[in-house]
mmCIF file of the N, C-alpha and C atoms, coordinates in Angstrom:
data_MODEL
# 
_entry.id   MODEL 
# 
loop_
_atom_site.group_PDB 
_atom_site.id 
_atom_site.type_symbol 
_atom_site.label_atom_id 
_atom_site.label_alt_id 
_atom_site.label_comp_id 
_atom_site.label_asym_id 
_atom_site.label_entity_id 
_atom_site.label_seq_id 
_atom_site.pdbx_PDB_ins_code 
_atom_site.Cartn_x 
_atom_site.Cartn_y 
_atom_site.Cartn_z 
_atom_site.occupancy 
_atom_site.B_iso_or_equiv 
_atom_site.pdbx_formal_charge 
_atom_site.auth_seq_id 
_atom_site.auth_comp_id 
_atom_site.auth_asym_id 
_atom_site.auth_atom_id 
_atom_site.pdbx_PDB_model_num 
ATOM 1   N N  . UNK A 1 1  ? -132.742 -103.617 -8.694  1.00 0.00 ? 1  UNK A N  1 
ATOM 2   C CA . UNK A 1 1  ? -131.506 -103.233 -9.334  1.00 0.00 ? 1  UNK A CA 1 
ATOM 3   C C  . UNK A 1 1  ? -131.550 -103.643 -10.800 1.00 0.00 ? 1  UNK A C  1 
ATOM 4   N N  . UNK A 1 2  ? -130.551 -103.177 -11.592 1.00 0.00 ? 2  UNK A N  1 
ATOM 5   C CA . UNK A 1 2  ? -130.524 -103.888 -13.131 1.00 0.00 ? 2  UNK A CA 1 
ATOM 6   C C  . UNK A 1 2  ? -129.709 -104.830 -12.990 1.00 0.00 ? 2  UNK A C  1 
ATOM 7   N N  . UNK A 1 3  ? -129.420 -104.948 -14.337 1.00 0.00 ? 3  UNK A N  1 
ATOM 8   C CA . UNK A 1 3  ? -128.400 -105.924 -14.920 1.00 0.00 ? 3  UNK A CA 1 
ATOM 9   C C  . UNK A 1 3  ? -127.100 -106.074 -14.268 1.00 0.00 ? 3  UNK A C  1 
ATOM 10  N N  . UNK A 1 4  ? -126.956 -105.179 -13.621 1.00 0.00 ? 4  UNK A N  1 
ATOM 11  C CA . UNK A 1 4  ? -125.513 -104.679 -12.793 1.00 0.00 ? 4  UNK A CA 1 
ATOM 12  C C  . UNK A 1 4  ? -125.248 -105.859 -11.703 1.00 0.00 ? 4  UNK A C  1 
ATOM 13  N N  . UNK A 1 5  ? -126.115 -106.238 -11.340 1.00 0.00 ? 5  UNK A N  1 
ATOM 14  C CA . UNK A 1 5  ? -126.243 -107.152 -10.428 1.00 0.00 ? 5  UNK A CA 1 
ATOM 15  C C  . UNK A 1 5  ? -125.531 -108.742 -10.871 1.00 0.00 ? 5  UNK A C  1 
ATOM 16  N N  . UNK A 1 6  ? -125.536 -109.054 -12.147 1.00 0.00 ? 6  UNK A N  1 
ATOM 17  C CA . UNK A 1 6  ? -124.911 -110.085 -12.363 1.00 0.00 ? 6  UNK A CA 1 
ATOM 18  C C  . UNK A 1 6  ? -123.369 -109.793 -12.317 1.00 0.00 ? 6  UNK A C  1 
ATOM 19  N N  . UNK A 1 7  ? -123.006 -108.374 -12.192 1.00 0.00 ? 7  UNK A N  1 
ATOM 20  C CA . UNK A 1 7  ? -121.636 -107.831 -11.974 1.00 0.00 ? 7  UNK A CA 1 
ATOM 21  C C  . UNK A 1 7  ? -121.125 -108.532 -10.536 1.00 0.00 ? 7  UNK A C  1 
ATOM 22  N N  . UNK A 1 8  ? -120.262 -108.641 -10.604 1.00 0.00 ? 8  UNK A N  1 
ATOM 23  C CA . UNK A 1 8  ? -119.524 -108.920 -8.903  1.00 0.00 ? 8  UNK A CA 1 
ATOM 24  C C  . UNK A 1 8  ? -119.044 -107.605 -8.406  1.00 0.00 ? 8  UNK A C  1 
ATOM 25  N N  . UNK A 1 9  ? -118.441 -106.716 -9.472  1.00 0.00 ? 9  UNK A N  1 
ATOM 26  C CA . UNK A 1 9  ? -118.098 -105.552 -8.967  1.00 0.00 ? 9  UNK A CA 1 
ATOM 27  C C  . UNK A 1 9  ? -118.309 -104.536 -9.922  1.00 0.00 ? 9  UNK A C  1 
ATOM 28  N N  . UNK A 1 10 ? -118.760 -103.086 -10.031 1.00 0.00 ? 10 UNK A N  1 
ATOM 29  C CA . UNK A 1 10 ? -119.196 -102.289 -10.432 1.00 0.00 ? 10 UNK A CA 1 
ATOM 30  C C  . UNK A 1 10 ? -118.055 -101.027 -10.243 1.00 0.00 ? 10 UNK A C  1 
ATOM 31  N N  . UNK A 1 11 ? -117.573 -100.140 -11.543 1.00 0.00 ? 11 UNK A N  1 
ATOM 32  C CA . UNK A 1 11 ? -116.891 -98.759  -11.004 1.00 0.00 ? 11 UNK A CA 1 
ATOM 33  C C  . UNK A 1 11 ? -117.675 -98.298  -9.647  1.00 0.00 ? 11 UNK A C  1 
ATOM 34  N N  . UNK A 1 12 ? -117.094 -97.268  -9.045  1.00 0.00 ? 12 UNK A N  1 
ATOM 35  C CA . UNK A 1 12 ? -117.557 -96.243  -8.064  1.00 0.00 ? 12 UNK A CA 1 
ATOM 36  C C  . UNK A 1 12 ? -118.612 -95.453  -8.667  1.00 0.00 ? 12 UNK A C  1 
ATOM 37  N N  . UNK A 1 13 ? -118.226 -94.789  -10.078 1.00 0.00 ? 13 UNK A N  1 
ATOM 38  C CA . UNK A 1 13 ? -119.020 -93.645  -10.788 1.00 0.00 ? 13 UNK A CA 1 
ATOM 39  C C  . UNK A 1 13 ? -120.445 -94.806  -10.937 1.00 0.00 ? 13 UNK A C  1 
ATOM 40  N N  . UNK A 1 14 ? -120.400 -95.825  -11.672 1.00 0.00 ? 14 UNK A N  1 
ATOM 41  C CA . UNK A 1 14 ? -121.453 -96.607  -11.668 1.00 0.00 ? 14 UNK A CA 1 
ATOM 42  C C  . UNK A 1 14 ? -122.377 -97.083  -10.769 1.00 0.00 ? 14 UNK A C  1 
ATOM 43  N N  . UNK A 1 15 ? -121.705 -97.369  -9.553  1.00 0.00 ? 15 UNK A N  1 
ATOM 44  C CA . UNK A 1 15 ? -122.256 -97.746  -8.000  1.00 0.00 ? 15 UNK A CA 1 
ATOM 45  C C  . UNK A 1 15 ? -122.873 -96.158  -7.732  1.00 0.00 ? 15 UNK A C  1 
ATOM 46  N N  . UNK A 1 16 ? -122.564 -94.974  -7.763  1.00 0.00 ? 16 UNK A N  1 
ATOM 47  C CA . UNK A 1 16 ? -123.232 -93.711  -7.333  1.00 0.00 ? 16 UNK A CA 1 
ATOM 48  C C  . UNK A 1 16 ? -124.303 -93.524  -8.326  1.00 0.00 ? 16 UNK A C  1 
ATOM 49  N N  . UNK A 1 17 ? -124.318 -93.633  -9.626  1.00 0.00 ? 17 UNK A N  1 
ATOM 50  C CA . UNK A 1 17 ? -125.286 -93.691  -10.707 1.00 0.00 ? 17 UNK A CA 1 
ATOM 51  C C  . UNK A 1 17 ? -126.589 -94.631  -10.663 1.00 0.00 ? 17 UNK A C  1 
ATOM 52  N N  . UNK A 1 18 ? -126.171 -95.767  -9.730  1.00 0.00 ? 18 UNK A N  1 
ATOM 53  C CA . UNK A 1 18 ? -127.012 -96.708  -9.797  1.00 0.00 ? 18 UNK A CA 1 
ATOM 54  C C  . UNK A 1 18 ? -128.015 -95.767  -8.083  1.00 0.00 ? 18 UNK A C  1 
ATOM 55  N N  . UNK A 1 19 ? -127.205 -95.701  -7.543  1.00 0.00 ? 19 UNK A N  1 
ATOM 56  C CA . UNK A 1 19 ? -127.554 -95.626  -5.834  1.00 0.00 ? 19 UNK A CA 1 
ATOM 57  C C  . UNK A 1 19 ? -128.138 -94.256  -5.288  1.00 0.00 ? 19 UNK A C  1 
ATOM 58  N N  . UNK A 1 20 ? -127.221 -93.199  -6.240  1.00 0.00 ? 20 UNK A N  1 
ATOM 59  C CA . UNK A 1 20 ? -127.152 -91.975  -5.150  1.00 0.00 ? 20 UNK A CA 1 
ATOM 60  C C  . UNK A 1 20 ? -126.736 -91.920  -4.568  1.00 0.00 ? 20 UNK A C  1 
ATOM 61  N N  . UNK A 1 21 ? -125.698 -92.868  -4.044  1.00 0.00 ? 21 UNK A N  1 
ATOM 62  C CA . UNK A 1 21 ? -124.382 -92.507  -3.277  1.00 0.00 ? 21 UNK A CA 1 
ATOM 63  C C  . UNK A 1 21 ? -123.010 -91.656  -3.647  1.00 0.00 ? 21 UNK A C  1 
ATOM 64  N N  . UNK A 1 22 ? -122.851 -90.788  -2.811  1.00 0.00 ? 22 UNK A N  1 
ATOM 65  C CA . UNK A 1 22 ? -121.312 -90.513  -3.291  1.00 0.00 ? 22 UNK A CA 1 
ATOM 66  C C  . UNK A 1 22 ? -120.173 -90.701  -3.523  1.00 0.00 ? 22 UNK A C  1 
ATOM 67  N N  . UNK A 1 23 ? -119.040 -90.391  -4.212  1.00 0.00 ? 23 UNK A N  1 
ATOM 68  C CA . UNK A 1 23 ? -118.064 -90.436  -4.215  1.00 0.00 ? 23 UNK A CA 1 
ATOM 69  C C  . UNK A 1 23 ? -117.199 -90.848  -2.438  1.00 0.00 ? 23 UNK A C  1 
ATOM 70  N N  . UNK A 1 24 ? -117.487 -89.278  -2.322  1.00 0.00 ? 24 UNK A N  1 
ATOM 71  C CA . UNK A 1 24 ? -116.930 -88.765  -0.955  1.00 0.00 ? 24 UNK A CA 1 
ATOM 72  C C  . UNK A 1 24 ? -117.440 -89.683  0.134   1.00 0.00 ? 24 UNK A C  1 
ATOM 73  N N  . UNK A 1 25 ? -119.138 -89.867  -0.081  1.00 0.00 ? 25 UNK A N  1 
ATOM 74  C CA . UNK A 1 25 ? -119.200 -90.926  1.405   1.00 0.00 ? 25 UNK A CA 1 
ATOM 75  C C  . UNK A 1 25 ? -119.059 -92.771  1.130   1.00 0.00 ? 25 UNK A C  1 
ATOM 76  N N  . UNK A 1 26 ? -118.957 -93.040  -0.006  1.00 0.00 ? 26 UNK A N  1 
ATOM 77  C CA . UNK A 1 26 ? -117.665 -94.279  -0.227  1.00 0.00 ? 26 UNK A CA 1 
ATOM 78  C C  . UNK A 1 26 ? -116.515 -93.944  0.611   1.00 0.00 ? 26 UNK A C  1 
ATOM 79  N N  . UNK A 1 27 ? -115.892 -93.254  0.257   1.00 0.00 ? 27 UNK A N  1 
ATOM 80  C CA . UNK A 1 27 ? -114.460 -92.642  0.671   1.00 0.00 ? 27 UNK A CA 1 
ATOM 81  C C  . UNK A 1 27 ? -114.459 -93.044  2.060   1.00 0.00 ? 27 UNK A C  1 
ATOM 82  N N  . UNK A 1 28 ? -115.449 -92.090  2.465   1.00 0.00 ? 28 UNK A N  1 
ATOM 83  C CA . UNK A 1 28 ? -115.213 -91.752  4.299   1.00 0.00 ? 28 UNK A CA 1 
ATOM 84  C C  . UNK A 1 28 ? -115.548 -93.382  5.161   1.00 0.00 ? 28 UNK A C  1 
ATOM 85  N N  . UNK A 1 29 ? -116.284 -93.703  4.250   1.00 0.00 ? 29 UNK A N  1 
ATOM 86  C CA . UNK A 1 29 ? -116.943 -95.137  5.385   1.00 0.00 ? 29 UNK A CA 1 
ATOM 87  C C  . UNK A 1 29 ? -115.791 -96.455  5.033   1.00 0.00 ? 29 UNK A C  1 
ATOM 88  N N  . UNK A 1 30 ? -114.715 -96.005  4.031   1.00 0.00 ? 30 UNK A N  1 
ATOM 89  C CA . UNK A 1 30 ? -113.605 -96.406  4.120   1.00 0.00 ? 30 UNK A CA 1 
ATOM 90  C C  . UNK A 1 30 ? -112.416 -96.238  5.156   1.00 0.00 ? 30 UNK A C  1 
ATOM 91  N N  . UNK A 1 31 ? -112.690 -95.162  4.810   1.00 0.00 ? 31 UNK A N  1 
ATOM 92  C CA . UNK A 1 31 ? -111.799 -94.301  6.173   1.00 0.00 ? 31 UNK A CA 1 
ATOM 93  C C  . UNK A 1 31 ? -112.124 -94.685  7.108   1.00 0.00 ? 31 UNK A C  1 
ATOM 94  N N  . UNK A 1 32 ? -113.307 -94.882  7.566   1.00 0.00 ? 32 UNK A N  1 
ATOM 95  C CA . UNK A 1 32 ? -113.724 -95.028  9.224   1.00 0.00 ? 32 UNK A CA 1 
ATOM 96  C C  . UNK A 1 32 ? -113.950 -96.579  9.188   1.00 0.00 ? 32 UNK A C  1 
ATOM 97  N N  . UNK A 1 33 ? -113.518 -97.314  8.090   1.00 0.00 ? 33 UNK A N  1 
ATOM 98  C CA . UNK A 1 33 ? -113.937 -98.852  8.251   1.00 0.00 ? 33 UNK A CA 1 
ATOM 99  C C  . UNK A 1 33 ? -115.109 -99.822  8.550   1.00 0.00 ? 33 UNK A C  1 
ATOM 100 N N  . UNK A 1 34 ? -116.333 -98.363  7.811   1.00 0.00 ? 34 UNK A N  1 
ATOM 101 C CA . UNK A 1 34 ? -117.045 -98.918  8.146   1.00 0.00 ? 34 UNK A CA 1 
ATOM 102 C C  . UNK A 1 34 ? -117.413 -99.889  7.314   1.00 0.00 ? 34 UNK A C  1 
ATOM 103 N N  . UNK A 1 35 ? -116.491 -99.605  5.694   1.00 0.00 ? 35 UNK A N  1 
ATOM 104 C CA . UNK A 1 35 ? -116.278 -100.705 4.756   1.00 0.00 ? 35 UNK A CA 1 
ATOM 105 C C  . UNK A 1 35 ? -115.270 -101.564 4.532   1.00 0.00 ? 35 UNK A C  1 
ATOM 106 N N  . UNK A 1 36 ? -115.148 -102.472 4.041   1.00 0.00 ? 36 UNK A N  1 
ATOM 107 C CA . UNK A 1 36 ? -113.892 -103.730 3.982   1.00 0.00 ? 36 UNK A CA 1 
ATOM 108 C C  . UNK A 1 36 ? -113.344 -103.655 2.843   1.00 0.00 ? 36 UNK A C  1 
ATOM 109 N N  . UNK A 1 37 ? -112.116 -102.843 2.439   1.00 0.00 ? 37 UNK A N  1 
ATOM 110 C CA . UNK A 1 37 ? -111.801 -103.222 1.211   1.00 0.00 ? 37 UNK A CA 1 
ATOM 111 C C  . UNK A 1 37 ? -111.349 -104.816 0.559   1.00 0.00 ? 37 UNK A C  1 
ATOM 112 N N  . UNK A 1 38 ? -112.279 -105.425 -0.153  1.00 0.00 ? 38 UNK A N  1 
ATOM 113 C CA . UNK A 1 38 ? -112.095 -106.937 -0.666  1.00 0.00 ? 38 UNK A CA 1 
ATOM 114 C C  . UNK A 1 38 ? -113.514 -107.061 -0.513  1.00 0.00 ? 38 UNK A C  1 
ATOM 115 N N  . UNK A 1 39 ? -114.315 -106.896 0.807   1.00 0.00 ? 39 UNK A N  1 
ATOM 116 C CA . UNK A 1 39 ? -115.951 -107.266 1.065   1.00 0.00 ? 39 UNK A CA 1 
ATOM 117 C C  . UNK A 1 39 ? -117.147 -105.861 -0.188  1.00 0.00 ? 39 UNK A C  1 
ATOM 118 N N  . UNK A 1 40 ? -117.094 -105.104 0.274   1.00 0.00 ? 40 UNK A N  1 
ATOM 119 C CA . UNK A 1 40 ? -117.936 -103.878 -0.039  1.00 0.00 ? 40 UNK A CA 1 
ATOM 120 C C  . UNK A 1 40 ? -117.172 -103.160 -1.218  1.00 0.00 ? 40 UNK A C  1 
ATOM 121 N N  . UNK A 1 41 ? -115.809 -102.881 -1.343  1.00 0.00 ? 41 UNK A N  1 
ATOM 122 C CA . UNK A 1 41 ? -115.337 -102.449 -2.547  1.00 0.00 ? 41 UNK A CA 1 
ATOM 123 C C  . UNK A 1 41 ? -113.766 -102.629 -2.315  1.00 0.00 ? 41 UNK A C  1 
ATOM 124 N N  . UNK A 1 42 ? -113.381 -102.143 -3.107  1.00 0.00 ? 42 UNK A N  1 
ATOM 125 C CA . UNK A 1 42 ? -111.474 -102.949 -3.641  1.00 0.00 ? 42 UNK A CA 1 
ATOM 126 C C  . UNK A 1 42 ? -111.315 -102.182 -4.844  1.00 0.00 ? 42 UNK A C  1 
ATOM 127 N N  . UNK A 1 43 ? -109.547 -102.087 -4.661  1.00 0.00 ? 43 UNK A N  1 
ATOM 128 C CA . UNK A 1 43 ? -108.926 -100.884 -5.420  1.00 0.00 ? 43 UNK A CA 1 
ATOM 129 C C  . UNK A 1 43 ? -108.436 -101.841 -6.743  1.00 0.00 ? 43 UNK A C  1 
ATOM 130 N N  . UNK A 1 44 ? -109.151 -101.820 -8.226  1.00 0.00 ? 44 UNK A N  1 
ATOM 131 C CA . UNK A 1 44 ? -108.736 -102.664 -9.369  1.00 0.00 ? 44 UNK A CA 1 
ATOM 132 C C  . UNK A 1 44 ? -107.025 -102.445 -9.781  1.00 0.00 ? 44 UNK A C  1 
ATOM 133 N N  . UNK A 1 45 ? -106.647 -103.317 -10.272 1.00 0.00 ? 45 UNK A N  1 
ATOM 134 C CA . UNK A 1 45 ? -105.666 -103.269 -11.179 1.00 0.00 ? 45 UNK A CA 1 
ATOM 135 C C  . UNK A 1 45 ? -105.136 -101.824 -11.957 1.00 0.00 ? 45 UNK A C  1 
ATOM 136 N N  . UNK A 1 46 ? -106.345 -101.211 -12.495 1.00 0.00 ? 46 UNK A N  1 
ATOM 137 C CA . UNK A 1 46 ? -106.213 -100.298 -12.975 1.00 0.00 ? 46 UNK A CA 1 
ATOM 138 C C  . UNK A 1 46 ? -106.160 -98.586  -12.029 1.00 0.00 ? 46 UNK A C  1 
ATOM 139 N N  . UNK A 1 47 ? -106.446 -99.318  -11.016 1.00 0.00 ? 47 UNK A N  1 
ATOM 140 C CA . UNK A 1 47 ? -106.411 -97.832  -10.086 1.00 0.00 ? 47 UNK A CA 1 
ATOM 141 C C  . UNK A 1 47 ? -107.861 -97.421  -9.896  1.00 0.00 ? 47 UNK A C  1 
ATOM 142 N N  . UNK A 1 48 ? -108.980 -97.825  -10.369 1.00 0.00 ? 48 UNK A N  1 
ATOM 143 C CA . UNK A 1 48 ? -110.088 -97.647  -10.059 1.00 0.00 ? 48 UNK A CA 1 
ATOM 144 C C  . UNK A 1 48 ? -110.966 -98.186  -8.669  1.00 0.00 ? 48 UNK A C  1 
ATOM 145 N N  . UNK A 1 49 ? -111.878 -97.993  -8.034  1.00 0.00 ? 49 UNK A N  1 
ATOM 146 C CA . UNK A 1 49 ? -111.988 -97.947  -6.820  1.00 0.00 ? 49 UNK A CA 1 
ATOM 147 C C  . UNK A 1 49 ? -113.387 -99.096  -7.264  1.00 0.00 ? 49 UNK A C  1 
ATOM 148 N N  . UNK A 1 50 ? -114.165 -99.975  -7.028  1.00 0.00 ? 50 UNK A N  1 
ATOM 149 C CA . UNK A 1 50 ? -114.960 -100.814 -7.316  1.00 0.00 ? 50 UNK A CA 1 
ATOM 150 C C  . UNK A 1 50 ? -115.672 -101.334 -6.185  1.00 0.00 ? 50 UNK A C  1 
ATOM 151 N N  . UNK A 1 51 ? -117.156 -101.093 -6.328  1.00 0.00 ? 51 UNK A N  1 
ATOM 152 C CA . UNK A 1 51 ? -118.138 -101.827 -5.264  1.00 0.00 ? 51 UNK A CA 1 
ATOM 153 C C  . UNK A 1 51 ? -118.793 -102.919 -5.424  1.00 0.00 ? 51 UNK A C  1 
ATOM 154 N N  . UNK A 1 52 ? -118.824 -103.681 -4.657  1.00 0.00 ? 52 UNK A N  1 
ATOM 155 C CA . UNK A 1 52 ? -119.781 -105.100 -4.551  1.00 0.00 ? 52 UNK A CA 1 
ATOM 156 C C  . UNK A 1 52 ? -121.048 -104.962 -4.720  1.00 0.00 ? 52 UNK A C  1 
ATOM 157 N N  . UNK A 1 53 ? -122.170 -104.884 -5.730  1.00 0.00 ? 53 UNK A N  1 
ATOM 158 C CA . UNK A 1 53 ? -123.677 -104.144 -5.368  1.00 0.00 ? 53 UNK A CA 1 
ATOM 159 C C  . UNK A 1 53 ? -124.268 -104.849 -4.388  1.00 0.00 ? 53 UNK A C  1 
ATOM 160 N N  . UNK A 1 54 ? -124.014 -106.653 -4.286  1.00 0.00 ? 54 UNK A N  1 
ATOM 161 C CA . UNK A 1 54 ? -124.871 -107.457 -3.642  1.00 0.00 ? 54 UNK A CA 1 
ATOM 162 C C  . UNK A 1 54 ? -123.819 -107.016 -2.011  1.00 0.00 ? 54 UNK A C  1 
ATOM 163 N N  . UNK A 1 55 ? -122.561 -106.878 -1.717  1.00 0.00 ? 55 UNK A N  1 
ATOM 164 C CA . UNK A 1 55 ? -122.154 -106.684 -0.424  1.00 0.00 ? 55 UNK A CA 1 
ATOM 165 C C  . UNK A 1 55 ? -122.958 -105.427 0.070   1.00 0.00 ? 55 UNK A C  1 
ATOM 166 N N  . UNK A 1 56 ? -123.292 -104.414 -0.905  1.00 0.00 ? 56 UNK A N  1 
ATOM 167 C CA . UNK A 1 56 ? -123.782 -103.215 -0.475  1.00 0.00 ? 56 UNK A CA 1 
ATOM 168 C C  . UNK A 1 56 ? -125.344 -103.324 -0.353  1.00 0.00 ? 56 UNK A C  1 
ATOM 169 N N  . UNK A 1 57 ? -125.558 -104.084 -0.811  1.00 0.00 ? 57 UNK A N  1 
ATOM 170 C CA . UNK A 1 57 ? -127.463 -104.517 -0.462  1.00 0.00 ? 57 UNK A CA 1 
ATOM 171 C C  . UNK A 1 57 ? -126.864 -104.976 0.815   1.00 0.00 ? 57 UNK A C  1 
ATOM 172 N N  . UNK A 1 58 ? -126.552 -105.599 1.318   1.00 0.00 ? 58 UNK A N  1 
ATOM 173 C CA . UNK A 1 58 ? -125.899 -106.176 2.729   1.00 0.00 ? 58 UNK A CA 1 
ATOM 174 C C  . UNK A 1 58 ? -125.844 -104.954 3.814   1.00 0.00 ? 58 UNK A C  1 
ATOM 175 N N  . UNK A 1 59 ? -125.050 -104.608 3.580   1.00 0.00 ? 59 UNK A N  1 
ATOM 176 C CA . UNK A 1 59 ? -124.563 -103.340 4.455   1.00 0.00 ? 59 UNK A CA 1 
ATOM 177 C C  . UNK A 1 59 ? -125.862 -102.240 4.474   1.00 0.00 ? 59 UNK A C  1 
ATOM 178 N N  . UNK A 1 60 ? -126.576 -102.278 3.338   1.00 0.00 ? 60 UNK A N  1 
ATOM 179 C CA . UNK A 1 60 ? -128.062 -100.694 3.671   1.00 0.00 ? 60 UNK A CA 1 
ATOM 180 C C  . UNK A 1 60 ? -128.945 -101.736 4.456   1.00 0.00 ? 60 UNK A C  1 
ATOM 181 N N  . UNK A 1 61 ? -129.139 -102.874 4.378   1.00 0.00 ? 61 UNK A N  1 
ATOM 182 C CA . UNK A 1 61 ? -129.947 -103.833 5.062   1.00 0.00 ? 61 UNK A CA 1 
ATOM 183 C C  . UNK A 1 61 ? -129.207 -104.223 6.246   1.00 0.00 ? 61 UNK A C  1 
ATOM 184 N N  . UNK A 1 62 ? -128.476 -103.834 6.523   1.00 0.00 ? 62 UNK A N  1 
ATOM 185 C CA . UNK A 1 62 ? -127.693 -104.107 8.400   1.00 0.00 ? 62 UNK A CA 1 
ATOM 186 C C  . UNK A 1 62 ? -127.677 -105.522 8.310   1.00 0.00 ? 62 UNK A C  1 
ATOM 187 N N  . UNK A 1 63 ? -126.949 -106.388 7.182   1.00 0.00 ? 63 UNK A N  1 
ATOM 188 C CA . UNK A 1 63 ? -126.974 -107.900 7.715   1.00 0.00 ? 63 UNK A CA 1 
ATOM 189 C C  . UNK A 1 63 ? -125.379 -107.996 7.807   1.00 0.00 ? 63 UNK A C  1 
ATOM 190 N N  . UNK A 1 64 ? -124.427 -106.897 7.828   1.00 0.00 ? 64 UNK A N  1 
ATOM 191 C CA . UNK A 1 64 ? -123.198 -107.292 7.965   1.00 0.00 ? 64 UNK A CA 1 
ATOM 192 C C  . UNK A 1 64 ? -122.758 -106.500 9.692   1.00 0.00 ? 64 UNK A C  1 
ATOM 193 N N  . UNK A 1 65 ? -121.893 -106.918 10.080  1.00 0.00 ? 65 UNK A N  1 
ATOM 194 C CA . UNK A 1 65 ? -121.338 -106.308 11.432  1.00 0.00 ? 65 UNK A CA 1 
ATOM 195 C C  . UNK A 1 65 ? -120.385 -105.447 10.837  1.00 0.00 ? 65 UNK A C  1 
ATOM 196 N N  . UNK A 1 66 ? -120.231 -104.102 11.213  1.00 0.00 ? 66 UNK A N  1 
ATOM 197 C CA . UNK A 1 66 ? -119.449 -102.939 11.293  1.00 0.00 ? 66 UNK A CA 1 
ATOM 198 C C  . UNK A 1 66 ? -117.915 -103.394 11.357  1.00 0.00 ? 66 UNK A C  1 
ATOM 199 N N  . UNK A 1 67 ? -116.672 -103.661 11.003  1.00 0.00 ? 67 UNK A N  1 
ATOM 200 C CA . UNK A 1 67 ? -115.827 -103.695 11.926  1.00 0.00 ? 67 UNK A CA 1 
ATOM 201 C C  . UNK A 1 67 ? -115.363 -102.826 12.213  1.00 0.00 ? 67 UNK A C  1 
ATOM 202 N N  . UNK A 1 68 ? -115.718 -101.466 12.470  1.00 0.00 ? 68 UNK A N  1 
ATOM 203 C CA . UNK A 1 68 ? -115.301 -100.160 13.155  1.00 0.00 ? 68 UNK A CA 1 
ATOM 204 C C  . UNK A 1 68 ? -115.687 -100.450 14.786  1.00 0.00 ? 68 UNK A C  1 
ATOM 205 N N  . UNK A 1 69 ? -116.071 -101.641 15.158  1.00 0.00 ? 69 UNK A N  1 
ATOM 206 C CA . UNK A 1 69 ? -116.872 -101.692 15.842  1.00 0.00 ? 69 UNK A CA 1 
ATOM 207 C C  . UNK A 1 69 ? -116.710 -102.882 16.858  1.00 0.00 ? 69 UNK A C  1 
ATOM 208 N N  . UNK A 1 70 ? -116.073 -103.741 16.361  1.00 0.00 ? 70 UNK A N  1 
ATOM 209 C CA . UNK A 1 70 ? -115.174 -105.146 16.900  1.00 0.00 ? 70 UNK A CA 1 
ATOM 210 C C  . UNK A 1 70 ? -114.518 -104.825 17.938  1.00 0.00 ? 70 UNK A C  1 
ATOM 211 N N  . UNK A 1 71 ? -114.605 -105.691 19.010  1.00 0.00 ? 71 UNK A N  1 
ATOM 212 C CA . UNK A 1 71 ? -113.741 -105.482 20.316  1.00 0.00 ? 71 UNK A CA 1 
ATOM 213 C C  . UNK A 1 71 ? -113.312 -106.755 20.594  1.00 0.00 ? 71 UNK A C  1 
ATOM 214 N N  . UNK A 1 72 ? -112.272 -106.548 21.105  1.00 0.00 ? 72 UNK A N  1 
ATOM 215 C CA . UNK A 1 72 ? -111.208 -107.920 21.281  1.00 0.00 ? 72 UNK A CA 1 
ATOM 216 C C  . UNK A 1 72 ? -110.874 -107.989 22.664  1.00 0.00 ? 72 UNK A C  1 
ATOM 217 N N  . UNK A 1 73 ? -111.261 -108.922 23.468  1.00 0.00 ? 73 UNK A N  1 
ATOM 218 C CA . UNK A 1 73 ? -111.730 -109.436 24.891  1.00 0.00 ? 73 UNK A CA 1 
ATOM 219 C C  . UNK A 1 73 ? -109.897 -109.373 25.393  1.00 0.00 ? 73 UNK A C  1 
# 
């Protein structure tokens, strides 16, 4: 990764620039929870949508648990 990495959080447009990820499938893996807003990305002050790069090295490397996915006994 670059320099971005000393970032804690990165725009969306920047996180897809860096990644090749989309807009739209940010969006959806929100929707379906497969992200945490506060862990993986969070809505700024300004209305902008912002990703974690190091939570998202996490999540393409499967070291986080899904919580789309959590079951409660």
């Amino acid at each position: 990764m670059t320099n971005d990495q000393q970032y804690r959080w990165v725009k969306l447009s920047r996180h897809c620039e860096m990644t090749g990820d989309t807009p739209d499938a940010v969006h959806a893996r929100r929707r379906k929870q497969q992200w945490t807003d506060g862990v993986q990305c969070k809505l700024g002050k300004d209305g902008n949508l912002y990703v974690n790069p190091e939570e998202w090295n996490k999540w393409v490397e499967g070291n986080q648990p899904e919580t789309s996915h959590v079951r409660v006994a």
